[in-house]
N, C-alpha and C positions, 0 to 999 in steps of 0.2 A: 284207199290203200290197195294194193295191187297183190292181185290172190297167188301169183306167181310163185312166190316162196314157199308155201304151205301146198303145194302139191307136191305128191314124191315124183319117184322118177321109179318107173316099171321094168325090171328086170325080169328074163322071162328063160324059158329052154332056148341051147343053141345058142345061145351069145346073144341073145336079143335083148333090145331096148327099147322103150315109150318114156318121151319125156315132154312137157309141156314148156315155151321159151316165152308166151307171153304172147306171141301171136301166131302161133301154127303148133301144131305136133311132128313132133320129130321121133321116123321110126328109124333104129337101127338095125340090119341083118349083116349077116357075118360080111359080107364085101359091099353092101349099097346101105347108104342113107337115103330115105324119104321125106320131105319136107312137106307136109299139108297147112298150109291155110284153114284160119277158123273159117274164112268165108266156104271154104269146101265142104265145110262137114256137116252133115244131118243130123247123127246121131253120134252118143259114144255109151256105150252100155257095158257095164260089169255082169260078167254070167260067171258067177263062184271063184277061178281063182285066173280068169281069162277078162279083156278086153277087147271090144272089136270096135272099132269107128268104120261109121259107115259113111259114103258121102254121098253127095248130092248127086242128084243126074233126072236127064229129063223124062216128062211123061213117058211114060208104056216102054223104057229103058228097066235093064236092071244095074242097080245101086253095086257101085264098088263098093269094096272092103278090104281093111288092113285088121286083123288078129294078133295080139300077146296073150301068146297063152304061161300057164305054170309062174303067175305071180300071186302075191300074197293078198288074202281076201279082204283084207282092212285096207289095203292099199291100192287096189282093184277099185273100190267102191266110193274113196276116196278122191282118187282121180277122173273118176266120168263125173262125180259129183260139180266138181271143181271147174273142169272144162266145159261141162252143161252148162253152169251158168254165166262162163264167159263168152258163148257163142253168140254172136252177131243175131238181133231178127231173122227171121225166115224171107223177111223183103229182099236183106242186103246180101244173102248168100247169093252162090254163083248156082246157074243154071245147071252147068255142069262140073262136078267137083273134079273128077280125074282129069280134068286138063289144069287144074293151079297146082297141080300135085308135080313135085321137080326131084327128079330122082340122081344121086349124085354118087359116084363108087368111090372108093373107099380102099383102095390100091397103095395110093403114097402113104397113108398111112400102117397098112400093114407092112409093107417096105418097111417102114423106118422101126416098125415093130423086131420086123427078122433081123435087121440091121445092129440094134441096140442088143439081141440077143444071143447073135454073134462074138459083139463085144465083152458082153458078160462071161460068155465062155472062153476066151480069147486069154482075158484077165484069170479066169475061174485057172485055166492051163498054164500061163504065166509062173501064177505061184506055187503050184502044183513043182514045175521045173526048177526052181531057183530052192525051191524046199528042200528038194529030192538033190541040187547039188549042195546045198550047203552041210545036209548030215553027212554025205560023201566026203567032201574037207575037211569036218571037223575029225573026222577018224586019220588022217593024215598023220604026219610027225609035224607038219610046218602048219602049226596056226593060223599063221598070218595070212592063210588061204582063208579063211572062213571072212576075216576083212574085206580081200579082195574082192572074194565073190559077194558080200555083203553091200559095197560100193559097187561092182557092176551091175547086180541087183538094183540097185536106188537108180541109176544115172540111166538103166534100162527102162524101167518103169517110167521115169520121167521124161522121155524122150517120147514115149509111146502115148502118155497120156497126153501129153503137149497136142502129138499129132490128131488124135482122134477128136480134142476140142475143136480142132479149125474141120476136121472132118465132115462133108455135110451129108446129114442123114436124112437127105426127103430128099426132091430136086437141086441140085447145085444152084445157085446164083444166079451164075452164069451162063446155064440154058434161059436165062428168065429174058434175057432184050431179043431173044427170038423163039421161044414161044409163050412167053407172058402176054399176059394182059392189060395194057396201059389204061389209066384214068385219070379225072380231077376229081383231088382231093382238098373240100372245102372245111377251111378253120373252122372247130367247132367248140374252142373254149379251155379254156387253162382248169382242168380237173388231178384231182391230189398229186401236183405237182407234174402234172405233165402234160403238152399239149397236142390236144386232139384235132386229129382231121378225121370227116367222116367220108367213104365212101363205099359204092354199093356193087357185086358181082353182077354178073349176065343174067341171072334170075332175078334182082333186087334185092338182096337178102345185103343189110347193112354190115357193113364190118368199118373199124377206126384201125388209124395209125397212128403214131404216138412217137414221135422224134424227143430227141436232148432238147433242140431248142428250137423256137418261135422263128419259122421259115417261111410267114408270108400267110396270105389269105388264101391259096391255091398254094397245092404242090401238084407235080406226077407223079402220081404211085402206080407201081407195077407191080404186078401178083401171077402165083400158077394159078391157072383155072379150076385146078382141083384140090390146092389150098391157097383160098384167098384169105385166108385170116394171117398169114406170115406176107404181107406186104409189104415194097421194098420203092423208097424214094428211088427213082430213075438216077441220080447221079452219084448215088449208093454206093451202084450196083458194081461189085468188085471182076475183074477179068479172069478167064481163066487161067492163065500165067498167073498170078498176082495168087489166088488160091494154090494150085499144084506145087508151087515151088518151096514152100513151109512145109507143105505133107508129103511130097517126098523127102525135103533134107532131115525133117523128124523121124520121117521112117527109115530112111539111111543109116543115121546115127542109131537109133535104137537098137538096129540089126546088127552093127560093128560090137558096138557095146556087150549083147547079147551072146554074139561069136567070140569075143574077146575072154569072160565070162568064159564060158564053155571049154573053149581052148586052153585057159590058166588050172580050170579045175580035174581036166582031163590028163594031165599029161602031168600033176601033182604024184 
């Protein structure tokens, strides 16, 4: 049975993270991820409410190390437990642990974090406006403004959210057939209903694809290099026309909408 599930995952000061995936440890800092191989690591020791894995390296060197500190001491103790005993012989480890050690940042995803948090305030301001004119109309003599602005309210919103769905919030697409990464992605079997192709990054780290339907023993997939786990069948891949041209007429119309709005309740 695989001890995988029964380890936590280390949260620590600073945004930090230690989690175990079954064949390496995975450290996170606020902009890089660290990926260590068990064959890398020497040691992982809990000291009170901290962990440190130490790793490999040769004679008369000194041993690197990665620290989480300010984690919880049952859960500290828990996890080098657990990792201790999945660690490979001392035969099979590597001589030197810092070179299987692949360090990866952690950019597109903050993007897409500012991104998304833009949007929430965007929305949060949205309603804020359309609030602040409808008690404005309803104190009017003509009702039938609080309607209007009521339906330009809806027809605004829905324009806006339409647009932000096609909206891409990591890399576009469309950068991807000139700086993506091409691959063969080999059939790996019909699982709860969907079927798998697996293929592996510039490090080897596996990642699958997962089409609607059964496209052969081999596909091309193409991936960002700094998220390979959103990979995209080559004939997929949509144009930049073919994306711009929905998100501007949604944001077009939203705006008209918006102004129309404005203009009906202003001049009430």
């Amino acid at each position: 049975m695989s001890i995988t599930p029964s380890v936590p995952v280390l949260r620590g000061r600073k945004n930090t993270a230690l989690e175990f995936d079954g064949s390496a440890l995975v450290l996170r800092r606020a902009a890089k991820e660290h990926r260590i191989p068990l064959a890398a690591v020497a040691a992982v020791r809990a000291e009170r409410r901290s962990v440190e894995v130490t790793l490999t390296a040769a004679p008369g060197t000194a041993p690197a190390a990665h620290r989480i500190e300010d984690v919880g001491e049952t859960a500290a103790r828990a996890f080098a437990e657990a990792v201790g005993a999945a660690l490979p012989p001392v035969s099979d480890r590597a001589a030197d642990g810092a070179a299987l050690v692949t360090v990866r940042t952690l950019d597109a995803e903050r993007a897409r974090a500012r991104k998304r948090l833009r949007g929430r305030l965007g929305t949060l301001a949205f309603l804020l406006v359309h609030g602040v004119l409808g008690v404005l109309t309803s104190d009017s003599d003509t009702p039938e403004l609080v309607l209007v602005v009521g339906v330009g309210a809806f027809c605004t919103g829905v324009f806006l959210l339409a647009g932000l769905r096609v909206m891409p919030f990591g890399k576009p697409s469309w950068r991807l057939s000139k700086d993506g990464v091409t691959v063969i992605a080999q059939y790996d079997g019909y699982v709860d209903g969907m079927h798998i192709y697996k293929f592996a990054d510039l490090t080897g780290r596996p990642y699958a694809y997962a089409p609607r339907d059964y496209r052969g023993e081999q596909v091309e997939v193409i991936y960002d290099p700094g998220d390979p786990f959103n990979g995209v069948e080559r004939e997929f891949l949509l144009g930049r026309g073919i994306m711009l041209f929905p998100m501007c007429l949604l944001g077009a119309l939203a705006l008209v909408c918006f102004l129309l709005t404005l203009l009906v309740a202003l001049t009430a």
